[in-house]
C-alpha positions in Angstrom: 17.6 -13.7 22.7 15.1 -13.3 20.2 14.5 -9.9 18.9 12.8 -7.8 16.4 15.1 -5.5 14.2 15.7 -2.4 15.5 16.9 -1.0 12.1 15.5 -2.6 9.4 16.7 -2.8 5.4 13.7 -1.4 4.5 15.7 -0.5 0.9 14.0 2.8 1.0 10.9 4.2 3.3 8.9 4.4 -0.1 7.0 7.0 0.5 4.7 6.5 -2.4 0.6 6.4 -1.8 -1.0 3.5 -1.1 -4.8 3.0 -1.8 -5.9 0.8 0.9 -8.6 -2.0 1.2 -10.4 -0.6 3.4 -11.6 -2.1 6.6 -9.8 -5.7 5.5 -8.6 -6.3 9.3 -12.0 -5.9 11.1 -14.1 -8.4 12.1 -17.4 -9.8 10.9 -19.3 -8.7 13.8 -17.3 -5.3 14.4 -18.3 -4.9 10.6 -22.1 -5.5 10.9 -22.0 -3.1 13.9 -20.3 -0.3 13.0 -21.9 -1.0 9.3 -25.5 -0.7 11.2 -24.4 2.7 12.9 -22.8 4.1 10.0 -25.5 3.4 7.5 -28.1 5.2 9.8 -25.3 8.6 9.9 -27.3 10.1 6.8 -30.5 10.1 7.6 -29.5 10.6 11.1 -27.4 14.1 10.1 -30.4 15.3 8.1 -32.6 15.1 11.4 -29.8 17.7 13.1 -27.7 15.3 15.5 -26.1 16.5 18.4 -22.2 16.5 18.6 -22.4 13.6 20.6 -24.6 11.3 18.2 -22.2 12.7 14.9 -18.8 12.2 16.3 -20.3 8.3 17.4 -21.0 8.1 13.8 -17.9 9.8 12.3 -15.9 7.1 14.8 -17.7 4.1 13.3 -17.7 5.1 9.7 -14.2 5.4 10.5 -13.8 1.9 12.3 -15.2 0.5 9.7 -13.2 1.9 7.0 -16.9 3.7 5.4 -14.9 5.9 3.5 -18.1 7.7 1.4 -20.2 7.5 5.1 -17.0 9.3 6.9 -16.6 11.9 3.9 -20.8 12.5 3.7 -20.3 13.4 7.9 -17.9 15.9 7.0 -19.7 17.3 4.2 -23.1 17.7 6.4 -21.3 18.5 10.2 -23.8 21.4 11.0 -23.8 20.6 14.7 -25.8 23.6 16.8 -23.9 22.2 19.8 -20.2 22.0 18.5 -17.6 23.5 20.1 -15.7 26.2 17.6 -12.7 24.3 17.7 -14.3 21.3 16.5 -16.1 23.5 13.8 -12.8 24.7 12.8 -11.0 21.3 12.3 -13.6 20.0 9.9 -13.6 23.0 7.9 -10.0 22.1 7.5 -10.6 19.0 6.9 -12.6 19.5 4.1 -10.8 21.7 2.6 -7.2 19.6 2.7 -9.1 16.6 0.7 -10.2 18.9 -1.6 -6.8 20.0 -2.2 -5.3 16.7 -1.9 -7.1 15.9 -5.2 -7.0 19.3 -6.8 -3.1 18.8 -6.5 -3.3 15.3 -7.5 -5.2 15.7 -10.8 -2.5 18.6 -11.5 0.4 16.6 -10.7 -0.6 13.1 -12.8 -1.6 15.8 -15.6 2.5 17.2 -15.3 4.2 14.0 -14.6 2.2 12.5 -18.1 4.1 15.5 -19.5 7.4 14.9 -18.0 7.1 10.9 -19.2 6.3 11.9 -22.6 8.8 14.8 -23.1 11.5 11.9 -21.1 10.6 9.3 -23.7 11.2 11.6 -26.5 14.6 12.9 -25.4 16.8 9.8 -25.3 16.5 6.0 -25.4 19.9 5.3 -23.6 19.9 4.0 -20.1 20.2 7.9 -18.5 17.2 8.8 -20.1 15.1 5.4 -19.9 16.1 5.6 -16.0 14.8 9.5 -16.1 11.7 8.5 -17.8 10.7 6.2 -15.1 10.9 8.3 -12.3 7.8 9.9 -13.9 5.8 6.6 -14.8 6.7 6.0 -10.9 5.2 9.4 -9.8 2.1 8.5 -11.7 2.4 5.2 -10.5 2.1 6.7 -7.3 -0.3 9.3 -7.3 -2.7 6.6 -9.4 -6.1 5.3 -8.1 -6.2 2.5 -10.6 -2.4 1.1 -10.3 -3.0 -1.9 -12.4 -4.4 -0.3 -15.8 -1.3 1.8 -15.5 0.7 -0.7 -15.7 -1.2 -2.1 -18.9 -1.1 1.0 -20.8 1.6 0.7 -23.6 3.3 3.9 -22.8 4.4 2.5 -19.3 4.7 -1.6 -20.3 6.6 -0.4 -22.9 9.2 1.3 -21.4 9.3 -1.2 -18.5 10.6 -3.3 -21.4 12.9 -0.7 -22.6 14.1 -0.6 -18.9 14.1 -4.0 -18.4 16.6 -4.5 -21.7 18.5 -1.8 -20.9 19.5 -2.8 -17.4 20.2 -6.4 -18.2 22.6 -4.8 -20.5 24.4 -2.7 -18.7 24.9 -5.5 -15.7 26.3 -7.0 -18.7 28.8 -4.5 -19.8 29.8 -3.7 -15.9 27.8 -0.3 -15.7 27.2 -1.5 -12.5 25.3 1.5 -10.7 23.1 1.8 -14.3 22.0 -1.5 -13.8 21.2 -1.5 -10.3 18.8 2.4 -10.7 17.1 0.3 -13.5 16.2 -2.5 -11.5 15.4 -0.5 -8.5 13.1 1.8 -9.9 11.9 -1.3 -12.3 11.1 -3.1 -8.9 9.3 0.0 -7.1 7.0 0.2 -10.1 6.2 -3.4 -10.4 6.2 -4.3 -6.3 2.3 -5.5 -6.4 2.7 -7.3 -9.5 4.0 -10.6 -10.2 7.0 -9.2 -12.1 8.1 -7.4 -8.4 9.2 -10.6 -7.4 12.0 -10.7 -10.7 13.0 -7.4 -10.0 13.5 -7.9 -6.8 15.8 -10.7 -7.5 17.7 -8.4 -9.9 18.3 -5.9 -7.4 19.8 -8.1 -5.1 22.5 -9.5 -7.2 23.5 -6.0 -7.9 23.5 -4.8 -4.6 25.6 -7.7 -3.7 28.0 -6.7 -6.5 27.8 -2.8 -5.4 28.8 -3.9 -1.8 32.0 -5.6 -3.1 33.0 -2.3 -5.0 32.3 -0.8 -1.8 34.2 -3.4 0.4 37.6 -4.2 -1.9 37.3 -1.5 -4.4 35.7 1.5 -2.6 38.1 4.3 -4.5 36.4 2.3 -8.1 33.2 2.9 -6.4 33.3 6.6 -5.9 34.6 7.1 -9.3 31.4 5.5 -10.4 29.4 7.1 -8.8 30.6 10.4 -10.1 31.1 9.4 -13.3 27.2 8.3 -13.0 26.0 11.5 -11.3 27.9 13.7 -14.1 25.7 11.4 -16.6 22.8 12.3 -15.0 23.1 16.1 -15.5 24.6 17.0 -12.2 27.1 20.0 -12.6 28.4 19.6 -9.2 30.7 16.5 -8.4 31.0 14.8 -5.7 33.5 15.4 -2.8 36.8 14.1 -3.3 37.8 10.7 -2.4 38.4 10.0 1.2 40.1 6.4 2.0 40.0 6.9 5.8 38.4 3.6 7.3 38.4 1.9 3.7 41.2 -0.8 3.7 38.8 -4.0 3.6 41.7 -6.1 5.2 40.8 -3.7 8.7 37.4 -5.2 8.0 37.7 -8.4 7.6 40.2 -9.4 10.4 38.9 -12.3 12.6 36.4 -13.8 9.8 36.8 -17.3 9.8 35.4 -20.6 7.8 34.1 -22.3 11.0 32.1 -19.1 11.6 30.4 -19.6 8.3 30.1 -23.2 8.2 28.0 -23.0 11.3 26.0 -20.1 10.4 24.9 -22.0 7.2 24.6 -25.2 8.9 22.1 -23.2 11.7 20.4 -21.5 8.8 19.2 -24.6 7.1 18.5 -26.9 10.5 17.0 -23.5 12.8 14.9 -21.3 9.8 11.3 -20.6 10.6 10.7 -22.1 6.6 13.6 -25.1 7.1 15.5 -23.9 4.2 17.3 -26.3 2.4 20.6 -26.9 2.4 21.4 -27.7 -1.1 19.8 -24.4 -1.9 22.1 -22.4 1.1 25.0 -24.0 -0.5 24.0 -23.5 -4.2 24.0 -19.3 -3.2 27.3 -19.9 -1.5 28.7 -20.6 -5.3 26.9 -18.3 -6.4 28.3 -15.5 -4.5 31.6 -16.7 -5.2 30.2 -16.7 -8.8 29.6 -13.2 -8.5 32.9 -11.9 -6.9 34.6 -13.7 -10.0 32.3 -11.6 -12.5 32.2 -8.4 -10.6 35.3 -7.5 -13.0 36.4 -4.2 -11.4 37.4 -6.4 -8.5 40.4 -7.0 -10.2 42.0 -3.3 -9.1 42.3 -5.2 -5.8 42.6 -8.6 -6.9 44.9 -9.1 -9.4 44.9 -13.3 -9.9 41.0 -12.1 -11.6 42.6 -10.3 -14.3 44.2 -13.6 -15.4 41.4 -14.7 -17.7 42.6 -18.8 -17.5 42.8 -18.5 -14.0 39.5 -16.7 -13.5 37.7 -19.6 -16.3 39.1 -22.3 -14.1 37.9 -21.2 -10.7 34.3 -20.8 -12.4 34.8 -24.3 -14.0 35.4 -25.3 -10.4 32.4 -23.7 -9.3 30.6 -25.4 -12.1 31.6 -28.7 -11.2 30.9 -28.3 -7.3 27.4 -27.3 -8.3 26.9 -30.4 -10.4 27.7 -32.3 -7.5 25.3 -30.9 -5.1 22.5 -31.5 -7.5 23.5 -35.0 -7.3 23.9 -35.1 -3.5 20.4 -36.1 -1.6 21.7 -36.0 1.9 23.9 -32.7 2.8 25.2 -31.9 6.1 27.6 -29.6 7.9 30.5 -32.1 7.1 29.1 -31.6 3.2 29.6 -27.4 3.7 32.4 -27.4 5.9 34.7 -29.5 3.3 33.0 -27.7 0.7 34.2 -24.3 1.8 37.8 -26.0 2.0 38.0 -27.0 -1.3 36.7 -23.0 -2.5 39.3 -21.8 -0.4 41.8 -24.1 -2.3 40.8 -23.6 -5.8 40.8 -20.2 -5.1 44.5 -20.4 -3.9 46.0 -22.2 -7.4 43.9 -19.7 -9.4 42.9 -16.4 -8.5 44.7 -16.5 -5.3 41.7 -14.4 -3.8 42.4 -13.8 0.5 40.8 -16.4 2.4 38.9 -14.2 4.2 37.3 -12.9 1.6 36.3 -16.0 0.5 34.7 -16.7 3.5 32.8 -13.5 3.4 31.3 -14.1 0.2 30.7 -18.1 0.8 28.6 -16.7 3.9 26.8 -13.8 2.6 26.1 -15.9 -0.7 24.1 -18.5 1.3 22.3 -16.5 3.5 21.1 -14.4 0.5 19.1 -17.3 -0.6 17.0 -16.6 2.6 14.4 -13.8 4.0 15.9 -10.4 4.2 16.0 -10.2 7.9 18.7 -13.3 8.4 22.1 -11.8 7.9 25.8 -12.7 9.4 27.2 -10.2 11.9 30.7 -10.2 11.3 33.1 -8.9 13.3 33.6 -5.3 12.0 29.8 -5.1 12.1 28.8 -6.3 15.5 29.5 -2.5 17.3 27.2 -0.5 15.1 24.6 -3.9 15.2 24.5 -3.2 19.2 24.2 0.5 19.0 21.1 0.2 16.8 19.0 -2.4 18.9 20.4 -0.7 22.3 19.1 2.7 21.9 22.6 4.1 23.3 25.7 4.2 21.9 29.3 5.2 23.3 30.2 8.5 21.2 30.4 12.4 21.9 27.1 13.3 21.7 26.3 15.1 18.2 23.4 14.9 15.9 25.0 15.6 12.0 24.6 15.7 9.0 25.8 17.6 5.3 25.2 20.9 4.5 25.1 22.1 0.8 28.6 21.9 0.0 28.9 18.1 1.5 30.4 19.3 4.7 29.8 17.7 7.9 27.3 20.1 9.9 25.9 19.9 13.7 22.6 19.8 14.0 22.7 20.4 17.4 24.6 18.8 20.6 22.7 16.1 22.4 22.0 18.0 25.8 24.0 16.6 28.7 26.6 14.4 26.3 30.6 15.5 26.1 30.0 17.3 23.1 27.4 19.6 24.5 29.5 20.3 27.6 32.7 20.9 25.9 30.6 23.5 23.9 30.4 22.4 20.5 27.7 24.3 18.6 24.4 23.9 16.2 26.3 24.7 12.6 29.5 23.7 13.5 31.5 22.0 10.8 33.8 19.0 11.5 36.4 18.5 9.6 38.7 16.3 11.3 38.6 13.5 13.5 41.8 12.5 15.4 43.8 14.4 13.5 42.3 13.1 9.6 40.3 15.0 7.2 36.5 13.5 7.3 35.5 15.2 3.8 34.5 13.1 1.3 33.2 10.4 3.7 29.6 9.2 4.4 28.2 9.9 7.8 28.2 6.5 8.1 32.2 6.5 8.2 32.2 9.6 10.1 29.9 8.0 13.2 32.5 5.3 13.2 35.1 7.6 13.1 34.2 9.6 16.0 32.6 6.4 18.4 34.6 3.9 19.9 35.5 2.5 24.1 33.7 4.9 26.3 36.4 6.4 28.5 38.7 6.4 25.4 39.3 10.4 23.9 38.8 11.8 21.0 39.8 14.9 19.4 37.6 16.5 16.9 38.8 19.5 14.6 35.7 21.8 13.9 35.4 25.4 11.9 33.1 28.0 13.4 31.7 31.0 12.1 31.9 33.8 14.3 29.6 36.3 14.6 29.7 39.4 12.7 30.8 42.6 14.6 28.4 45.5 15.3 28.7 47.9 12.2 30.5 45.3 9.9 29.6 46.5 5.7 26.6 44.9 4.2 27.8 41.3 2.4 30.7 40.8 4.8 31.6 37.7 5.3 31.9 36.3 9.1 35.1 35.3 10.4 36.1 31.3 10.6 38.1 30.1 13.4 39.1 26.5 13.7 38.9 24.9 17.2 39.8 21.9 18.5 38.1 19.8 21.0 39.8 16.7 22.8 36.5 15.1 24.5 35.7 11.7 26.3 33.8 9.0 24.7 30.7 8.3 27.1 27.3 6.2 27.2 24.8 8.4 24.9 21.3 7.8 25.6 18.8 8.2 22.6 15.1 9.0 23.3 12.9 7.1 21.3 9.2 9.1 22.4 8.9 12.6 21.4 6.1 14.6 21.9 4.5 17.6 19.4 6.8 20.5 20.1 10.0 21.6 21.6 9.7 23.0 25.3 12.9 23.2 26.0 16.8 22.2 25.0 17.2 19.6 26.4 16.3 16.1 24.9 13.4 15.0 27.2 11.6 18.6 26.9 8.4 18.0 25.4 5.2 19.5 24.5 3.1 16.2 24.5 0.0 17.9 23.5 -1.2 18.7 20.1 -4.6 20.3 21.4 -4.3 21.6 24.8 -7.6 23.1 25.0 -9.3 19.5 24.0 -6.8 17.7 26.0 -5.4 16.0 23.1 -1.4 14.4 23.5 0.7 13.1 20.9 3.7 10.9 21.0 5.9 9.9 18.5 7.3 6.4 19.1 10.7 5.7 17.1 11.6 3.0 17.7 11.4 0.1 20.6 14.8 0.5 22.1 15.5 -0.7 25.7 14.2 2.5 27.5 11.3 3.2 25.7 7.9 1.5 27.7 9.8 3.6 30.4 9.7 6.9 28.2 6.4 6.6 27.2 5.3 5.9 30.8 6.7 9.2 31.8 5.1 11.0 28.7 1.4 9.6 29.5 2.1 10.5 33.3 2.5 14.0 32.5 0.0 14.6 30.0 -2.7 12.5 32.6 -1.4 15.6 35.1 -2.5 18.2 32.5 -6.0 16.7 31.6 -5.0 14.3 29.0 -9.2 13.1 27.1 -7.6 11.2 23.8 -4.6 10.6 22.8 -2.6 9.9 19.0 0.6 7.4 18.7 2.3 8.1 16.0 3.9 4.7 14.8 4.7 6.0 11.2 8.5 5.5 9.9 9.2 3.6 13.1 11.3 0.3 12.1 10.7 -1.7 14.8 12.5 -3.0 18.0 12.8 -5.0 20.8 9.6 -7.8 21.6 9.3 -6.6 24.8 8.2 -3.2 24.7 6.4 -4.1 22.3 4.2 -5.8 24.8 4.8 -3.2 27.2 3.4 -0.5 25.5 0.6 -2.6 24.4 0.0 -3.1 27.8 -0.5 0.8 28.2 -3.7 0.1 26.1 -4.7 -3.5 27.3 -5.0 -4.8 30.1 -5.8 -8.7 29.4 -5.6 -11.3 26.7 -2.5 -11.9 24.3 -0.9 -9.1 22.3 1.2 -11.2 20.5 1.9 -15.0 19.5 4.7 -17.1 17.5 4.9 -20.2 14.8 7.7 -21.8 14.6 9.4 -24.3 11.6 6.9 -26.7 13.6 3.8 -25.1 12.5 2.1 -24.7 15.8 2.1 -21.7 17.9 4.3 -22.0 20.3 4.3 -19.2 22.4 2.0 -16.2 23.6 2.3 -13.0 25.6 0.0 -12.9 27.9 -0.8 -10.7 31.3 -3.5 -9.1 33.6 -1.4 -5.8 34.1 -4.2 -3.2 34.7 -3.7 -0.6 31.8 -3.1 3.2 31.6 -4.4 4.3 29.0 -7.6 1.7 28.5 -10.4 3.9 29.0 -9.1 6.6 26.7 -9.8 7.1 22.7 -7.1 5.9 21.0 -5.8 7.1 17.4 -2.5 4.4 16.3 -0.9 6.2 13.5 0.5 4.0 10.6 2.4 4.1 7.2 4.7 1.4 4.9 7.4 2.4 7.0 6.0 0.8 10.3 7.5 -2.2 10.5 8.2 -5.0 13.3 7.6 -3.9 16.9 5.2 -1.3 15.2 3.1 -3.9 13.4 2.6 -5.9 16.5 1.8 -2.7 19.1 -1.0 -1.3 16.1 -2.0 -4.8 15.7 -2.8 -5.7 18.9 -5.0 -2.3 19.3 -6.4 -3.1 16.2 -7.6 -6.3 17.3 -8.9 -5.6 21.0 -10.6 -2.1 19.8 -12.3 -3.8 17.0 -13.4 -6.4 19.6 -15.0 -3.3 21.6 -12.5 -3.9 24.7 -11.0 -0.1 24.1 -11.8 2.6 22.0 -9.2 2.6 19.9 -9.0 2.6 15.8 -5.4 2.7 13.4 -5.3 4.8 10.8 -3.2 5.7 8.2 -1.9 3.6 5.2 -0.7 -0.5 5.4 2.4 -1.2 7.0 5.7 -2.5 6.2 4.7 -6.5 6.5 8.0 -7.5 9.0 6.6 -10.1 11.6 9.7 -12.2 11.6 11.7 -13.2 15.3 15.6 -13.0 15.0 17.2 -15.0 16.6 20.6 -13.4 17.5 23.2 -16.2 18.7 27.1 -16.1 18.5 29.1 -18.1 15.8 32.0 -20.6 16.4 35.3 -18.8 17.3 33.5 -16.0 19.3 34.3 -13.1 16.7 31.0 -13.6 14.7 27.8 -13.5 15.4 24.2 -14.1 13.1 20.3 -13.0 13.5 18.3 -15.9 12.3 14.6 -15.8 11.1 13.3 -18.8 13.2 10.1 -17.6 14.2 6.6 -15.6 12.2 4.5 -13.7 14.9 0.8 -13.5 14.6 -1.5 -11.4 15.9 -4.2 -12.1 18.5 -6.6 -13.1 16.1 -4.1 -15.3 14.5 -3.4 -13.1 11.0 0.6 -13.3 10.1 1.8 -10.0 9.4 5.2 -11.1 7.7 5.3 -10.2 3.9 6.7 -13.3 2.0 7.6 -12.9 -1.8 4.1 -12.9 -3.6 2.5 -12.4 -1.3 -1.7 -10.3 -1.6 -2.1 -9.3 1.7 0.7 -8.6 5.1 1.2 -6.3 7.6 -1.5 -4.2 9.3 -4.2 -3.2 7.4 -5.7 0.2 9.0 -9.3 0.8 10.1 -9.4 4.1 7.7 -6.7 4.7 5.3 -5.7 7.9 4.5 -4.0 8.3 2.0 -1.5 11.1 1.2 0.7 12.3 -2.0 4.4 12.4 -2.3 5.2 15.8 -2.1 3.2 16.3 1.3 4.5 13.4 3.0 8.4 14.9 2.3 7.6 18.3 3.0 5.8 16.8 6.1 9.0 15.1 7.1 11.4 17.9 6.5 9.3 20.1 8.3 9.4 18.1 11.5 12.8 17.5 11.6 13.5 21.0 11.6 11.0 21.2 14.3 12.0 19.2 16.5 15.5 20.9 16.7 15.2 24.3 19.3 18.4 25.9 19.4 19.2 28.0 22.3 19.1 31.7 22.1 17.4 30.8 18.6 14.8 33.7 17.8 11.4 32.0 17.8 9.9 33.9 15.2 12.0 31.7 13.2 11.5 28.7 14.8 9.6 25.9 12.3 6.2 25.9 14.2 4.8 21.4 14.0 1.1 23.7 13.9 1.9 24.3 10.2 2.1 20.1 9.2 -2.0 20.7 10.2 -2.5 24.5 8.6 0.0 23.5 5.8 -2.1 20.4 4.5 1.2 18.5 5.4 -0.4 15.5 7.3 -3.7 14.8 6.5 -3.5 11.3 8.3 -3.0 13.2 11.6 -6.2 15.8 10.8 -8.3 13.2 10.2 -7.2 11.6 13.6 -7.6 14.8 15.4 -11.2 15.3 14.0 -12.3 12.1 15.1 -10.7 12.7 18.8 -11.8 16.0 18.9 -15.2 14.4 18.1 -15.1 12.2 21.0 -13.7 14.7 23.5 -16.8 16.9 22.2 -19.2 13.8 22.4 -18.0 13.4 26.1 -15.9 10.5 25.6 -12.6 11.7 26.5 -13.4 10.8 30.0 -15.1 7.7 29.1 -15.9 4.7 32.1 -16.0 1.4 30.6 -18.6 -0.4 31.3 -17.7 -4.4 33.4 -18.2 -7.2 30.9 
């Protein structure tokens, strides 16, 4: 089936700003239109326009990414005829990008400080890594990136950096080397030098996830050896080896598996890799298990320094001859593979399977991001991420200040929530083992497994204090245990602005009731979700629904399919989304005269650098058909992620493996590819209006609605975190400036707009 990742690597959500080109994806003739209209808004606004004519103008200064037109509106709205709600919302506005660059001009000021004080402390690797967090904050909060980049403060310590982590890969200081090149690469992504980096970074996260695989005790020792470096006073929890012996792991990997998912990648990639090239970062990941020297804890032949040298003269020599070699097949790989597996046997005696593992990963690292083996011990979590369920207890978690496992809350109707597990309960065991000192990562896996199959879960409660208990007493703890069934756990993917009840479909879906304004945040495309958002729209329509936001930001993608089927919410003919194959011609299109839902009303698509995939191609597609003038409907927001690659996700010989395999780019109705190859100027979706927002709002933002969107029963709601204060707070200026211009329409009579028959 081909599919678009539901979860994607994404490395990190940077949430960095991005100044965007303004108006890039709109057409010529949108452009001369909305150009005409917005070029008249001055003039117009001096006359005294009604709501009606201001809020057409606001929209098409907007649509047409008029960035001084749209801020000159704001600064002269004096509308006799505005509602106060509307008057309100501007003078919010206002205000929030006044203080978006008051607080930017006092952060670059600080960080400059921080950089300079950083660079004056230390030269070592600690405190060149510290110092670039600042040159990335200024980075970041910078209107002219590029000159940044020239000045000789910042090129010079990206020199420092760039020595300093190429000499701790050197020396072994793994986790130095890969921050360095992580924060080198975040810094320099829109330059040429981004592409280096990113190379860099690779290599050692291929190295960190063979400490993590073979040597995971070596790892954690690292990492707390790094973190006390870094001036942390606190380590970290103690080592946990529950679900780390890699043999577990690696059972039923075998070399027909990888011979055929190498042989697929170089005859079935969208790009036709080449073989020679596949097989070349085979040896090269092999190269790298041999040099990853810590390796030897678990792998003793490696600490035999002749036997070691004579596996990488081996891997010397097979290179040679593949450089040689003009015609290479799946014979050449498969008896390739057989002669690593040997060497490896008379010299560092390394498992076959792990061989195998590196062989694979090594060759498909020479690819795009998105193609990846599935092997065996990965395959269960691979289907709960592009399902949307999962088979587990229920329970949303995560750590509390002193790296215990904590509730969030109980997923209402699951075995967890029945059995009566509570919000701020801790777990500590699972089947009987202690869970501290494990990622959550381990923990999920830990506590999943066959639905039907039990589980029994080990968790310490706070009781409540009794009445007249002293000032500063301490509550009680009481340890209970729970033996529950593992069961089918649905995940929503569409929530709506505010809790309005417990359960996990109880939604507020509108962010102004009295304008009849909804909002729905899409997470992700999982297999229920056209369905959810069908039900969401329905009930807002019921209450008077005029405009509507979809927020698309942080939402990695999903399946094709609802992709289409929530474009089809907004359009109701013509193709939402196409795909090229190795071929070069477009080979396929969805199409469809489905009569839409939502066609009629204004339309706000929420974006950010972390929509990717399903995202790009639902925001595109609204893009495209609301530039055309087919629905009134604008994005807004910052550039996207750039991920408009099909997977291909196919079993491997033997059964027990599996592989998603980039064979297809998609492309937009009006043809643009939104995929993001290396070096690449321009990908993803650029939005009508960018908005751009700082650091600091965009986290608070996000740990603000998390919080929200937890209600707790019995929980007083005084204390509740109210989604109101992301607007009052200055928290989400993307989403103001959306609600201004749909409160604008609403006002302007549009909310109940009739399209006219072309």
């Amino acid at each position: 089936m081909a599919f678009i990742n539901t979860r994607l690597s994404l490395g990190r959500l940077w949430l960095g700003a991005v100044v965007l080109a303004a108006g890039a994806a709109v057409s010529p003739a949108v452009a001369m239109q909305t150009a005409a209209l917005a070029s008249s808004a001055l003039a117009a606004s001096e006359l005294g326009d009604t709501t009606a004519q201001w809020s057409a103008r606001l929209w098409a200064a907007a649509k047409a990414g008029d960035e001084a037109t749209f801020q000159k509106l704001l600064a002269d709205f004096s509308t006799a005829d505005a509602p106060a709600s509307l008057v309100k919302s501007v003078k919010r506005l206002r205000e929030h990008y006044a203080a978006r660059e008051v607080d930017r001009s006092a952060k670059i000021i600080k960080a400059r400080e921080e950089l300079t004080k950083k660079l004056g402390e230390g030269q070592d690797a600690v405190g060149i890594a510290k110092a670039l967090v600042s040159a990335m904050e200024i980075y970041d909060l910078s209107l002219d990136k590029q000159s940044l980049l020239r000045e000789p403060m910042v090129a010079g310590l990206a020199a420092k950096a760039d020595a300093a982590a190429r000499e701790a890969e050197a020396k072994g200081q793994w986790l130095t080397a890969s921050e360095l090149f992580v924060r080198l690469q975040l810094l320099m992504e829109e330059v040429p030098e981004g592409v280096k980096y990113k190379k860099d970074v690779e290599r050692v996260s291929h190295r960190l996830n063979m400490l993590r695989m073979y040597v995971p005790k070596r790892l954690w020792e690292l990492q707390n050896e790094r973190r006390i470096a870094g001036g942390e006073t606190k380590p970290l929890p103690p080592y946990n080896a529950v679900g780390d012996e890699y043999g577990a792991k690696l059972t039923g990997i075998e070399p027909r598996a990888v011979v055929d998912a190498l042989t697929k990648s170089a005859y079935d990639h969208v790009d036709l890799a080449d073989f020679r090239r596949i097989l070349l970062g085979s040896l090269d990941g092999i190269r790298t298990l041999l040099t990853t020297t810590d390796l030897a804890a678990t792998f003793p032949g490696m600490a035999d320094e002749q036997a070691r040298s004579s596996m990488l003269a081996t891997l010397v020599r097979e290179e040679d001859t593949l450089r040689k070699d003009d015609t290479i097949d799946q014979g050449d790989c498969d008896r390739l593979l057989k002669r690593i597996i040997a060497a490896s046997a008379e010299t560092v005696k390394v498992p076959e399977a792990v061989i195998c593992h590196e062989f694979g990963n090594g060759g498909i690292d020479t690819l795009d991001e998105f193609t990846a083996i599935i092997w065996p011990y990965e395959i269960a979590r691979f289907n709960k991420m592009t399902q949307g369920s999962f088979v587990g207890i229920g329970v949303q978690i995560e750590f509390d200040e002193a790296s215990f496992v904590r509730v969030v809350t109980p997923i209402d109707g699951t075995p967890a929530q029945r059995a009566g597990v509570k919000p701020g309960d801790l777990i500590t065991k699972v089947g009987g083992n202690s869970i501290f000192g494990l990622s959550l990562d381990q923990v999920v896996d830990q506590i999943t497994g066959p639905r039907g199959t039990m589980v029994t879960m080990t968790i310490e409660r706070k009781e409540k204090l009794a009445e007249g208990a002293p000032a500063g007493a301490e509550p009680a703890k009481a340890d209970l245990e729970f033996k529950l069934k593992r069961d089918k756990i649905v995940v929503p993917s569409v929530k709506g602005w505010n809790r309005a009840g417990i359960g996990e479909f109880d939604w507020g879906w509108f962010v102004e009731p009295e304008n009849g304004i909804g909002y729905v945040r899409v997470q992700q495309f999982a297999e229920t979700t056209a369905n959810e958002l069908d039900v969401a729209i329905d009930a807002m329509k019921k209450k008077g629904l005029k405009a509507l936001v979809v927020d698309l930001r942080y939402n990695p993608g999903g399946l094709l399919d609802q992709a289409v089927a929530i474009s089809r919410m907004f359009i109701d003919q013509g193709a939402i989304v196409m795909t090229r194959g190795s071929s070069g011609r477009i080979e396929s299109s969805s199409k469809g005269n489905r009569s839409s839902s939502l066609g009629d009303t204004p339309v706000i698509v929420l974006v950010n650098r972390g929509s990717a995939s399903a995202s790009e191609i639902v925001s595109g597609a609204v893009q495209y058909y609301g530039n055309r003038g087919d629905i009134p409907a604008m994005v807004l927001g910052q550039r996207s992620y750039g991920k408009g690659s099909v997977q291909q996700v196919m079993n491997l010989s033997g059964g027990k493996t599996m592989m998603k395999l980039t064979s297809q780019y998609y492309l937009l109705p009006d043809a643009r590819v939104i995929h993001r190859k290396p070096g690449a100027k321009t990908w993803g979706v650029e939005p009508n209006f960018g908005v751009e927002m700082l650091n600091q709002q965009m986290a608070d933002g996000i740990t603000l609605r998390r919080t929200a969107d937890v209600l707790i029963e019995g929980a007083d709601p005084a204390k509740t975190p109210n989604p109101a204060d992301l607007l009052e707070k200055n928290l989400d200026l993307q989403l103001e400036a959306a609600l201004v211009l749909l409160e604008g329409q609403v006002a302007g009579g549009k909310g109940t707009q009739v399209r006219a028959e072309k």
